[in-house]
LOVOKE-438990 format. One record per atom (N, C-alpha, C): x, y, z; residue in three letters. Coordinates in steps of 0.05 Angstrom, whole numbers. Layout:
BEGIN
(vokol (X,Y,Z),'ALA'),
...
END
This chain:
BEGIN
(vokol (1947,527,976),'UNK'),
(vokol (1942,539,951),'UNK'),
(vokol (1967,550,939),'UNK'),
(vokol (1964,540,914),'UNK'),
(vokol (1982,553,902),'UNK'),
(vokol (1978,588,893),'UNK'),
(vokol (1997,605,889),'UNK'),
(vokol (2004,635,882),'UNK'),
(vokol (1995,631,855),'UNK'),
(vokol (1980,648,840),'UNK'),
(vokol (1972,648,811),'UNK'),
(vokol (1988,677,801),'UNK'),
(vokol (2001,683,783),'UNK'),
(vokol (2012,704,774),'UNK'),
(vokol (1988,725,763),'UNK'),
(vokol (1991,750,773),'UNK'),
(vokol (1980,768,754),'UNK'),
(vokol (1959,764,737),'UNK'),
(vokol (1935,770,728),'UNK'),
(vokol (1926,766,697),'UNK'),
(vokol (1943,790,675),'UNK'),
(vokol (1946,805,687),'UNK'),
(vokol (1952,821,663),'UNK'),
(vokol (1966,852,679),'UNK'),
(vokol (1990,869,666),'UNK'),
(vokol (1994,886,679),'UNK'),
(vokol (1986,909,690),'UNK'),
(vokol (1993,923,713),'UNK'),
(vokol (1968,946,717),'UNK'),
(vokol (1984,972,713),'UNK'),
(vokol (1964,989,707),'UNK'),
(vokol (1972,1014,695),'UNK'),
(vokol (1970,1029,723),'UNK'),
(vokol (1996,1050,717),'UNK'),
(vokol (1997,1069,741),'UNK'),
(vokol (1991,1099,729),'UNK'),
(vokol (1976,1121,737),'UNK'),
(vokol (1962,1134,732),'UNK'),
(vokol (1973,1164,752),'UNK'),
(vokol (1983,1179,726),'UNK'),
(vokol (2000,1201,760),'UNK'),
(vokol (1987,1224,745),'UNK'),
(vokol (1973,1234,764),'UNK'),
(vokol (1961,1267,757),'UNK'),
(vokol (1984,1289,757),'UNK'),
(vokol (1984,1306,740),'UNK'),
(vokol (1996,1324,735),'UNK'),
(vokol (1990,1352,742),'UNK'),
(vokol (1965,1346,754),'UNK'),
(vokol (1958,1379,755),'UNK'),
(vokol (1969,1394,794),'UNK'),
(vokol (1958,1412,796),'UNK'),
(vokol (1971,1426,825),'UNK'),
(vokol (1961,1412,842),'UNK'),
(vokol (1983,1412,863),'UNK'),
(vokol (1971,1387,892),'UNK'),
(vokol (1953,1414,906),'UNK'),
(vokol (1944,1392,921),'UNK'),
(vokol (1921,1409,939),'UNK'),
(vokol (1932,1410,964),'UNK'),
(vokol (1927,1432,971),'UNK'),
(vokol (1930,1448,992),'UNK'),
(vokol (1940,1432,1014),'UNK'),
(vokol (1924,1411,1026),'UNK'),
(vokol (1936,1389,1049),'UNK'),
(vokol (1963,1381,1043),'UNK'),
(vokol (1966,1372,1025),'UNK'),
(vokol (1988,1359,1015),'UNK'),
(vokol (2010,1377,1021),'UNK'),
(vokol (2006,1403,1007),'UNK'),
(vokol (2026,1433,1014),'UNK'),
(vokol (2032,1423,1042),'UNK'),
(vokol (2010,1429,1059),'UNK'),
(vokol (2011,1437,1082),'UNK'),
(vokol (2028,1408,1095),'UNK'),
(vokol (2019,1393,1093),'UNK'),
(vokol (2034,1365,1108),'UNK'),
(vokol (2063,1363,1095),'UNK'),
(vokol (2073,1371,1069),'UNK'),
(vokol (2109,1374,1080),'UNK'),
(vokol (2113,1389,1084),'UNK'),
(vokol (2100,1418,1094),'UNK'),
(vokol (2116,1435,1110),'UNK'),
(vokol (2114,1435,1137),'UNK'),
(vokol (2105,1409,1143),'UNK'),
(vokol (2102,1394,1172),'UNK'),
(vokol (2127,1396,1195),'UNK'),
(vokol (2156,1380,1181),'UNK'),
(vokol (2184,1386,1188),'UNK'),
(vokol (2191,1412,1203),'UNK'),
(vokol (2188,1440,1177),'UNK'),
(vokol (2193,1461,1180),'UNK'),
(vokol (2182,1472,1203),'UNK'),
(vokol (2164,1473,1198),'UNK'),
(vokol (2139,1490,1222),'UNK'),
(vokol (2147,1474,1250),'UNK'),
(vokol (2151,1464,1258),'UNK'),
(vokol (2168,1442,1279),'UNK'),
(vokol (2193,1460,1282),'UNK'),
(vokol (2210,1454,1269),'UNK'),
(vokol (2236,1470,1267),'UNK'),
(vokol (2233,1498,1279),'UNK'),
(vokol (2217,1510,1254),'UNK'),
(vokol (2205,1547,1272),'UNK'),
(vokol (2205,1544,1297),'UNK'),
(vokol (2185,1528,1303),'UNK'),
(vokol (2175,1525,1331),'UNK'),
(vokol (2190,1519,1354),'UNK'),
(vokol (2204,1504,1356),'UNK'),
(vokol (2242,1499,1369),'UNK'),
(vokol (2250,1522,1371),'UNK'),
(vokol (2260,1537,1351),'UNK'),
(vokol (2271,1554,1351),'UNK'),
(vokol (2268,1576,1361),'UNK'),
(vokol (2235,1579,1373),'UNK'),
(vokol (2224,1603,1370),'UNK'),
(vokol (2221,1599,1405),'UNK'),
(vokol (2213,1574,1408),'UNK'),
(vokol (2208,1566,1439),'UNK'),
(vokol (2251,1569,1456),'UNK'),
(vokol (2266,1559,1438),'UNK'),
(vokol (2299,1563,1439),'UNK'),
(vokol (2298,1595,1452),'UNK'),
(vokol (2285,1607,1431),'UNK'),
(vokol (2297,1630,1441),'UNK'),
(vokol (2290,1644,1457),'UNK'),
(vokol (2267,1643,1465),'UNK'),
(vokol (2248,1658,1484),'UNK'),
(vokol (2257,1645,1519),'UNK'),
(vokol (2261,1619,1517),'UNK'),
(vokol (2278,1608,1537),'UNK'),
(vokol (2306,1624,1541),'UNK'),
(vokol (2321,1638,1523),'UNK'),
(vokol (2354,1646,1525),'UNK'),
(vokol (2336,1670,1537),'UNK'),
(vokol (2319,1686,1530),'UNK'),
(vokol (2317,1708,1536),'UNK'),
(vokol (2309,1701,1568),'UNK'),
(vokol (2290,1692,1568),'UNK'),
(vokol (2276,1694,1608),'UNK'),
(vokol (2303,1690,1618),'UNK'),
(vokol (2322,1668,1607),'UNK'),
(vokol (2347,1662,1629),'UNK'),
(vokol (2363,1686,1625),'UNK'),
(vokol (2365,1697,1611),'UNK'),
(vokol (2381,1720,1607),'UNK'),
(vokol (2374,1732,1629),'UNK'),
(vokol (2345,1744,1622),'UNK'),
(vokol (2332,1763,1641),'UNK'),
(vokol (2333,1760,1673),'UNK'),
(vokol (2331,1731,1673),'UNK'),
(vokol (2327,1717,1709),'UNK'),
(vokol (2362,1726,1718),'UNK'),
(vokol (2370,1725,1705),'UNK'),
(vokol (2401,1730,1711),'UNK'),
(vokol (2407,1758,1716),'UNK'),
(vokol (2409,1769,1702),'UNK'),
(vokol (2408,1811,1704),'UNK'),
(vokol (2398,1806,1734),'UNK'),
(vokol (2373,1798,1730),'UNK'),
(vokol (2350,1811,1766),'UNK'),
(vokol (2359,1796,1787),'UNK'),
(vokol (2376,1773,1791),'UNK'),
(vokol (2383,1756,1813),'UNK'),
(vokol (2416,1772,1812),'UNK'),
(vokol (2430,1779,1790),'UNK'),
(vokol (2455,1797,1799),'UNK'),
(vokol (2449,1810,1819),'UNK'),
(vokol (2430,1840,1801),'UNK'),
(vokol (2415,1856,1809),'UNK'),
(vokol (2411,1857,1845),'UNK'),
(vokol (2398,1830,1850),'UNK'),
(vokol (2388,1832,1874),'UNK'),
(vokol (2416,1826,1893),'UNK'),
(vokol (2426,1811,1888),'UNK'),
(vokol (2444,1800,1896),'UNK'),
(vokol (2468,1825,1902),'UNK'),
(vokol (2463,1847,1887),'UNK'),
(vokol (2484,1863,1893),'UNK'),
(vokol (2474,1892,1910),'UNK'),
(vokol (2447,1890,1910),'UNK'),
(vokol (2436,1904,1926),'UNK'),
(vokol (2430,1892,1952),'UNK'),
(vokol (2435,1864,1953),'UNK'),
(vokol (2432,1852,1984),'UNK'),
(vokol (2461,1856,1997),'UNK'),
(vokol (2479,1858,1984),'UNK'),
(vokol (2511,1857,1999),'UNK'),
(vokol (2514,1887,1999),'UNK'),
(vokol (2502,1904,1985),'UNK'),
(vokol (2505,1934,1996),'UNK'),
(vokol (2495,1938,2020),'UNK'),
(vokol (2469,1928,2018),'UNK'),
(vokol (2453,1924,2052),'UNK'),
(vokol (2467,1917,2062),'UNK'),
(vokol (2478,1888,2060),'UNK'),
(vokol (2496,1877,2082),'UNK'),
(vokol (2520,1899,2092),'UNK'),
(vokol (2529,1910,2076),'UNK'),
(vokol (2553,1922,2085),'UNK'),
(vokol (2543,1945,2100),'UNK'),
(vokol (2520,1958,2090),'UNK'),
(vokol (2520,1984,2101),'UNK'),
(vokol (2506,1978,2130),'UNK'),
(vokol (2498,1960,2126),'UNK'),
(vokol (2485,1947,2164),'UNK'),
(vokol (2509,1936,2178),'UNK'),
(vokol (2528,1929,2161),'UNK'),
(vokol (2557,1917,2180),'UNK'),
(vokol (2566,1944,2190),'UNK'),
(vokol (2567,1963,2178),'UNK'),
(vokol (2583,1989,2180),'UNK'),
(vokol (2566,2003,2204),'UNK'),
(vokol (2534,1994,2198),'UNK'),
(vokol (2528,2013,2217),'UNK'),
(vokol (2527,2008,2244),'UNK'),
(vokol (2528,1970,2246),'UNK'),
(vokol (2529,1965,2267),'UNK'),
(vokol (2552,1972,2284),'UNK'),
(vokol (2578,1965,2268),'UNK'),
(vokol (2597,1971,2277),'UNK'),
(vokol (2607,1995,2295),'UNK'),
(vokol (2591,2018,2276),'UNK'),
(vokol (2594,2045,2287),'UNK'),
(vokol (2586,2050,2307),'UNK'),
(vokol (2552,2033,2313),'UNK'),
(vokol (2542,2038,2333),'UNK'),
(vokol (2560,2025,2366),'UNK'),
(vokol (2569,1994,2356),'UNK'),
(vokol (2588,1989,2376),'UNK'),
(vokol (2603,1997,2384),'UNK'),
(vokol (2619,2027,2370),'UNK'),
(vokol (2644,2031,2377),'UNK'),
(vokol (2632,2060,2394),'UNK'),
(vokol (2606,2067,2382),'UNK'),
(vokol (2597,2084,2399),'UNK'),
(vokol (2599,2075,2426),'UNK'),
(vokol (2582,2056,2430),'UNK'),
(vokol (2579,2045,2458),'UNK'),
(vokol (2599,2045,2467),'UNK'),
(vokol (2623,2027,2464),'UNK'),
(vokol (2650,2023,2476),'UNK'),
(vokol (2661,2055,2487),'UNK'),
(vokol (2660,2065,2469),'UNK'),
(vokol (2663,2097,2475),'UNK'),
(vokol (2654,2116,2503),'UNK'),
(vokol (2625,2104,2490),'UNK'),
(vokol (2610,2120,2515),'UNK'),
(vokol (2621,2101,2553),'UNK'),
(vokol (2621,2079,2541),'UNK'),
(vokol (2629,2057,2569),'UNK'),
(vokol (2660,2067,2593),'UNK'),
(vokol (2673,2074,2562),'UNK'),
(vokol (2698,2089,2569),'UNK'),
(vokol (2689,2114,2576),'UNK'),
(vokol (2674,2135,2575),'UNK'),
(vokol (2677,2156,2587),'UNK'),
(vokol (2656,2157,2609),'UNK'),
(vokol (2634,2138,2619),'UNK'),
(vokol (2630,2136,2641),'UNK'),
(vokol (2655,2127,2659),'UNK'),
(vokol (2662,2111,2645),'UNK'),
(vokol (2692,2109,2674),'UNK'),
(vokol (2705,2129,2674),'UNK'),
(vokol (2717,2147,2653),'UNK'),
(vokol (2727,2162,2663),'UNK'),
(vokol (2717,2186,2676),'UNK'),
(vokol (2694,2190,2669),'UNK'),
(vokol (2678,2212,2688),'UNK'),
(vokol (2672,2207,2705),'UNK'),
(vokol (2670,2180,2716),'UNK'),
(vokol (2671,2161,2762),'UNK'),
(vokol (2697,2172,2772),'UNK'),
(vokol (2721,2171,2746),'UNK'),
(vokol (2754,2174,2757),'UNK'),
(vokol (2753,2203,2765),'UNK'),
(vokol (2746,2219,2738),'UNK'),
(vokol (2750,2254,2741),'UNK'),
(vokol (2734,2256,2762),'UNK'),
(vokol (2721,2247,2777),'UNK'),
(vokol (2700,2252,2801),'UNK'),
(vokol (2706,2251,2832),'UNK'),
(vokol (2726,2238,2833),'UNK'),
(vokol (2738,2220,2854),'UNK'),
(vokol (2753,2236,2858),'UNK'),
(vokol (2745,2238,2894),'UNK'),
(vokol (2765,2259,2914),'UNK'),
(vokol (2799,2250,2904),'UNK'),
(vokol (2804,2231,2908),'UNK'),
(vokol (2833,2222,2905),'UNK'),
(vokol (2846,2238,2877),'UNK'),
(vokol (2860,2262,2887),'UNK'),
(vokol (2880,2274,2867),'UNK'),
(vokol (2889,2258,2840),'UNK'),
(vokol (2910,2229,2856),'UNK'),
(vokol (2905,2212,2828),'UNK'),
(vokol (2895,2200,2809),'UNK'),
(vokol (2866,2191,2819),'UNK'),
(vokol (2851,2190,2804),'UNK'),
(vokol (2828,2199,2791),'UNK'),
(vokol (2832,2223,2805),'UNK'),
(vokol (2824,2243,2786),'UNK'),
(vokol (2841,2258,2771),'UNK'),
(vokol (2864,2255,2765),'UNK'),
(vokol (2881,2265,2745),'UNK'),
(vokol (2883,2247,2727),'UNK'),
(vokol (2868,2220,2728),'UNK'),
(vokol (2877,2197,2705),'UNK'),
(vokol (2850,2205,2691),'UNK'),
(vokol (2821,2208,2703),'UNK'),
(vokol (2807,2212,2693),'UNK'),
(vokol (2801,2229,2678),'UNK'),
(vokol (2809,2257,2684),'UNK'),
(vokol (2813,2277,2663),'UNK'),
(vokol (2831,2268,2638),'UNK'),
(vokol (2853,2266,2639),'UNK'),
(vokol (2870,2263,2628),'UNK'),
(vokol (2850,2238,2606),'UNK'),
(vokol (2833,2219,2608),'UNK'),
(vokol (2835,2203,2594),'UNK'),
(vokol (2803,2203,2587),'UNK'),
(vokol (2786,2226,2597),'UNK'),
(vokol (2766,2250,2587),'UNK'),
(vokol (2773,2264,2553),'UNK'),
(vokol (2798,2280,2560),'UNK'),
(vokol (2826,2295,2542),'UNK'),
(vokol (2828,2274,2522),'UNK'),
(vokol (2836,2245,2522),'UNK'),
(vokol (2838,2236,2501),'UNK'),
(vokol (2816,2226,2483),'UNK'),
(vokol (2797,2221,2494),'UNK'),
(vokol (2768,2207,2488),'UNK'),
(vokol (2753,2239,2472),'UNK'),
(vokol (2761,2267,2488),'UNK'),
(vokol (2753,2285,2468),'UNK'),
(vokol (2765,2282,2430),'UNK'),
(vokol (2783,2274,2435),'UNK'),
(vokol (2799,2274,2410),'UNK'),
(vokol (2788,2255,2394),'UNK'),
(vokol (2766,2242,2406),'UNK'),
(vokol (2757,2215,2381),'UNK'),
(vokol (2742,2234,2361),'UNK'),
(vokol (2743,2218,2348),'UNK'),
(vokol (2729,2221,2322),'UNK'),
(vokol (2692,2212,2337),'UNK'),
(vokol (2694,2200,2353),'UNK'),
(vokol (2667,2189,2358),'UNK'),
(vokol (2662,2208,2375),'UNK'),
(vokol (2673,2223,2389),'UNK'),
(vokol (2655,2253,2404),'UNK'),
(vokol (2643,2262,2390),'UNK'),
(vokol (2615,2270,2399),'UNK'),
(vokol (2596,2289,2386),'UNK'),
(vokol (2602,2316,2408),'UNK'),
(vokol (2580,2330,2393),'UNK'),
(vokol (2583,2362,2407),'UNK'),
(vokol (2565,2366,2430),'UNK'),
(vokol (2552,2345,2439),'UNK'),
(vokol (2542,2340,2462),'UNK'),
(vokol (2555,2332,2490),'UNK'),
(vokol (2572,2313,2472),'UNK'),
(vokol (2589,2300,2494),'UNK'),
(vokol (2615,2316,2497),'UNK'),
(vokol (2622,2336,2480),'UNK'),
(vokol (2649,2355,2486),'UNK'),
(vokol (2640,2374,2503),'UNK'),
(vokol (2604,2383,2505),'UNK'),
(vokol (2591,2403,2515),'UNK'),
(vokol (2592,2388,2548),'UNK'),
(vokol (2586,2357,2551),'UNK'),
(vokol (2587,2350,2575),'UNK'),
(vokol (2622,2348,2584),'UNK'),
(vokol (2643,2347,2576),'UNK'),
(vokol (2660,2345,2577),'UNK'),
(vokol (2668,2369,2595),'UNK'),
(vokol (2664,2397,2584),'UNK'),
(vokol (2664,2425,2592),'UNK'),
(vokol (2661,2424,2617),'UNK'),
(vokol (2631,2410,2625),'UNK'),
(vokol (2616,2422,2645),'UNK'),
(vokol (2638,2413,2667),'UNK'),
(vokol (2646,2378,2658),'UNK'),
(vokol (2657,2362,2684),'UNK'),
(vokol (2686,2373,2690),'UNK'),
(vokol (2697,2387,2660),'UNK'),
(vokol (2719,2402,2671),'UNK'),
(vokol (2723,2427,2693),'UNK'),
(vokol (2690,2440,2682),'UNK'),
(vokol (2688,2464,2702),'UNK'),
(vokol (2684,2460,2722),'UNK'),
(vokol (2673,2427,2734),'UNK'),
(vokol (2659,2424,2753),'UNK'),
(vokol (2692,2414,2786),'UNK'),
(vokol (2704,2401,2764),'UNK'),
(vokol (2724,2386,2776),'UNK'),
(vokol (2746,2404,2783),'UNK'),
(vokol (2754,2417,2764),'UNK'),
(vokol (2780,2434,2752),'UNK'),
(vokol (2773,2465,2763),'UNK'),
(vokol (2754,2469,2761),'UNK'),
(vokol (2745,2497,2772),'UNK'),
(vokol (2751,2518,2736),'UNK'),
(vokol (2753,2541,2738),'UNK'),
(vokol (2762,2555,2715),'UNK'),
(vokol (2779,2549,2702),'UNK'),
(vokol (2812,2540,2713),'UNK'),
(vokol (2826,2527,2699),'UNK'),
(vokol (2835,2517,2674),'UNK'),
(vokol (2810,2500,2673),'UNK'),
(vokol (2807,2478,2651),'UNK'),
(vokol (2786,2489,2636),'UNK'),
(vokol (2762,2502,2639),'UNK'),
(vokol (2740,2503,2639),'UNK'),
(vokol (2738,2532,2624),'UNK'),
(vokol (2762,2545,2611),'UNK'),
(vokol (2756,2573,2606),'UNK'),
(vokol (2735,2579,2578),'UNK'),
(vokol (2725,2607,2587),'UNK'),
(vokol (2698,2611,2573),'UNK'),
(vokol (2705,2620,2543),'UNK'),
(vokol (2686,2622,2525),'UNK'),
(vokol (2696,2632,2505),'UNK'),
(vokol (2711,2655,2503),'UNK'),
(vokol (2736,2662,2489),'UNK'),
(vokol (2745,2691,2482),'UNK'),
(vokol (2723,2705,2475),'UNK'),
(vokol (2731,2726,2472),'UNK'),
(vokol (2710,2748,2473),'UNK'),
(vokol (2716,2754,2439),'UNK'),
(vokol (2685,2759,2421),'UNK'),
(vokol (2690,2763,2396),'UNK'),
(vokol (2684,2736,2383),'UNK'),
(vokol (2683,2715,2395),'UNK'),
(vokol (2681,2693,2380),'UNK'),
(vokol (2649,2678,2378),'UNK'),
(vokol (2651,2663,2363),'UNK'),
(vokol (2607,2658,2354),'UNK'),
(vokol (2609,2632,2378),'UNK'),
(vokol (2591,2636,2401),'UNK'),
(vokol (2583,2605,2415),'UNK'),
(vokol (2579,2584,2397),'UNK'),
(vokol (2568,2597,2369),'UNK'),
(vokol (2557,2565,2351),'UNK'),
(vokol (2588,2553,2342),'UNK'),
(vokol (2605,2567,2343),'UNK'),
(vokol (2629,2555,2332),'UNK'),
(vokol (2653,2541,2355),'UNK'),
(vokol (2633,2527,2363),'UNK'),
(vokol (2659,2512,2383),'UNK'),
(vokol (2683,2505,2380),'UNK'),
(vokol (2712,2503,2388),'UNK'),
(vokol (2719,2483,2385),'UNK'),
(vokol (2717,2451,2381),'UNK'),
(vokol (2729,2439,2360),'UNK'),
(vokol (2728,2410,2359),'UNK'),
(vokol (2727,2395,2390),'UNK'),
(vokol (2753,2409,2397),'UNK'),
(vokol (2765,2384,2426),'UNK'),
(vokol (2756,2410,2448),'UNK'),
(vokol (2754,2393,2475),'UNK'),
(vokol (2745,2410,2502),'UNK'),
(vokol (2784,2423,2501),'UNK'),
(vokol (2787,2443,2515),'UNK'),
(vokol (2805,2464,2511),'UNK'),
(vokol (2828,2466,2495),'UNK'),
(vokol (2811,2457,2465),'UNK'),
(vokol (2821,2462,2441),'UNK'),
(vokol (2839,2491,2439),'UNK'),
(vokol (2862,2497,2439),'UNK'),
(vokol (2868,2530,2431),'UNK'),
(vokol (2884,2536,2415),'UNK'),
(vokol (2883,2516,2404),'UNK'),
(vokol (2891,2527,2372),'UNK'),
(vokol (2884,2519,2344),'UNK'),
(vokol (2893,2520,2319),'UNK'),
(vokol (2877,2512,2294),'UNK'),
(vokol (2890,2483,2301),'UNK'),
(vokol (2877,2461,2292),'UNK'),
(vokol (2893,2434,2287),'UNK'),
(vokol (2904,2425,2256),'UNK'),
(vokol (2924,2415,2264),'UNK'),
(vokol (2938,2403,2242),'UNK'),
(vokol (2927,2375,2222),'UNK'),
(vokol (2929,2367,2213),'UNK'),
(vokol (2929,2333,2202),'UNK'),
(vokol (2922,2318,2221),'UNK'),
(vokol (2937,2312,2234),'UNK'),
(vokol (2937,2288,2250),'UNK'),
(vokol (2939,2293,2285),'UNK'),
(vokol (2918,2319,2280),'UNK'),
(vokol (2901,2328,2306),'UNK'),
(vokol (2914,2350,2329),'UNK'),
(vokol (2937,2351,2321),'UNK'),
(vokol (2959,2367,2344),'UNK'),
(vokol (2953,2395,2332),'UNK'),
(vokol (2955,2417,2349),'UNK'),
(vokol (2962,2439,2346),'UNK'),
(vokol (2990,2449,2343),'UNK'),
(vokol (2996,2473,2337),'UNK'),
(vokol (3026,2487,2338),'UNK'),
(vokol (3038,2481,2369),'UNK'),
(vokol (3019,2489,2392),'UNK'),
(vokol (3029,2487,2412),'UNK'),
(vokol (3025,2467,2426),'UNK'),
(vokol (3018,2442,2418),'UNK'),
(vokol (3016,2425,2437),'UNK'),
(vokol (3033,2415,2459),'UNK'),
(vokol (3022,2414,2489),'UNK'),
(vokol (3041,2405,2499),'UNK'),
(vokol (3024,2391,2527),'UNK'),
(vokol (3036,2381,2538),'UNK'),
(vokol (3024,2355,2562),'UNK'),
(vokol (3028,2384,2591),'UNK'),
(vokol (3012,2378,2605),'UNK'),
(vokol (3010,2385,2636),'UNK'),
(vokol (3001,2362,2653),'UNK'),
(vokol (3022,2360,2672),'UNK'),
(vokol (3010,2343,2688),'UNK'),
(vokol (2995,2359,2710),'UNK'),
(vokol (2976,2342,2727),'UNK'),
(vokol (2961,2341,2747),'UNK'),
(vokol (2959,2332,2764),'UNK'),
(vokol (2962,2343,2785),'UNK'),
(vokol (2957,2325,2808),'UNK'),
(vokol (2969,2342,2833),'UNK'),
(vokol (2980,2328,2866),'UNK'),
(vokol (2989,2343,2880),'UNK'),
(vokol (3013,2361,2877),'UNK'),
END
């Protein structure tokens, strides 16, 4: 078959009056999309924001732990090592043999000087001086002075300096 042309031309017909409402609404189709990106954009920057702060956060409160459990362990080890060392030397200060019971004291004397003596262990220190040493070593408080105020070191007798010495410090040996 042949194509027949047209009968006649057709009229086009365009209303002029206000679109309706759908119409509104369907091109601001784009936009509202756009909002919506943007709105979902940002709410995403925020949680990551936020996830970030609280994983620092944690993260810096887990390496404080860590450290303060490194420190404490540590402390506690050096405790031990401490205490290990002055059981030996309190077997040595014990021992009939003059010389080795003069190494043992003597290295009692330095182990008082730690920083890791407590006032327990300067209090047992005393006893093994009085016990070994007789009065000697072992002298009782001056008279006038508070029992609560011990000396730092076992026969501490003077104020200490900085870096632990007294005015009069000086070495005695021991032995025969």
């Amino acid at each position: 078959m042949t194509p027949v042309p047209s009968p006649g031309p057709l009229d086009v017909v365009v209303h002029s009056g206000p679109a309706d409402w759908w119409v509104i609404l369907a091109g601001l189709g784009p936009l509202a999309v756009l909002i919506a990106a943007l709105l979902a954009f940002y709410i995403n920057w925020r949680t990551l924001k936020q996830r970030t702060a609280a994983d620092k956060t944690a993260l810096d409160q887990k390496r404080e732990a860590d450290a303060n459990a490194l420190q404490q362990k540590t402390g506690a080890d050096s405790r031990a090592e401490w205490w290990r060392r002055t059981q030996w030397a309190l077997d040595r200060a014990l021992d009939p043999d003059e010389g080795t019971k003069a190494l043992g004291l003597a290295t009692l004397e330095v182990l008082a000087r730690s920083e890791l003596a407590r006032r327990e262990e300067l209090e047992l220190f005393d006893i093994a001086w009085k016990s070994v040493g007789g009065d000697e070593n072992g002298d009782e408080l001056e008279p006038g002075t508070d029992p609560g105020q011990e000396s730092a070191f076992v026969d501490d007798g003077g104020k200490l300096g900085e870096n632990g010495t007294t005015e009069n410090d000086s070495t005695k040996e021991v032995g025969p």
